[in-house]
C-alpha positions in Angstrom: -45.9 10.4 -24.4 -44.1 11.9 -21.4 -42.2 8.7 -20.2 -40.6 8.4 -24.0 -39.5 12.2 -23.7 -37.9 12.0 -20.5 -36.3 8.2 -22.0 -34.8 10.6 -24.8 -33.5 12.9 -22.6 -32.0 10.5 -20.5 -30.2 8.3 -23.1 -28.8 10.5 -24.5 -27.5 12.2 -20.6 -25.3 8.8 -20.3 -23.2 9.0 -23.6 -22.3 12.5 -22.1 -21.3 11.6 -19.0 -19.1 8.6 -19.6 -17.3 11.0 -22.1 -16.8 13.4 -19.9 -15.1 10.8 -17.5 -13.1 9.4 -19.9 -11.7 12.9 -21.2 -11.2 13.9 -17.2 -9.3 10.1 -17.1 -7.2 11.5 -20.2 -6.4 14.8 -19.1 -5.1 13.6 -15.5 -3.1 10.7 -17.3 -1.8 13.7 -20.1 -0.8 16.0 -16.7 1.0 13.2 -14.9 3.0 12.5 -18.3 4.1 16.0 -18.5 4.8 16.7 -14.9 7.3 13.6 -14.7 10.7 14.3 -13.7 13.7 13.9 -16.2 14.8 11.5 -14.0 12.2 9.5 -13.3 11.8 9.7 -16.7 15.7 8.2 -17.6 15.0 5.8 -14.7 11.5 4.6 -15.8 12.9 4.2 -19.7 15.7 1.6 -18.0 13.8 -0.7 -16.2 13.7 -3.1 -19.2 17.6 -3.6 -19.6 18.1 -3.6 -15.9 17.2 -7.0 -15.2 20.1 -8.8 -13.7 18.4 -12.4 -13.0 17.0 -14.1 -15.8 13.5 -15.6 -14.8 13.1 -19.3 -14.3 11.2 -20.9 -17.3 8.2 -23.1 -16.8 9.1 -27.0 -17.0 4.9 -27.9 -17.2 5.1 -30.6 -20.0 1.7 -30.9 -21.2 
């Protein structure tokens, strides 16, 4: 009887933890977003249309 109690106790100790590491995860991930810079910000929304080489293509003929 006392090995399924402390089995209860300690599934359900996981689900708790791993949440609480995935909302720390989100929170630090939320902070960074906010604390960017306006211009890392206009510089990090450019990258895309910055490219001035196009990149090779693959001539593998299969």
């Amino acid at each position: 009887m006392w090995k399924r109690i402390e089995y209860m106790e300690w599934q359900t100790l996981l689900p708790q933890i791993g949440f609480v590491l995935f909302a720390i995860a989100f929170l630090l991930i939320v902070w960074q977003v906010f604390k960017i810079s306006r211009k890392d910000l206009d510089q990090v929304s450019h990258m895309p249309l910055d490219e001035e080489t196009t990149k090779p293509q693959s001539k593998n003929h299969f």
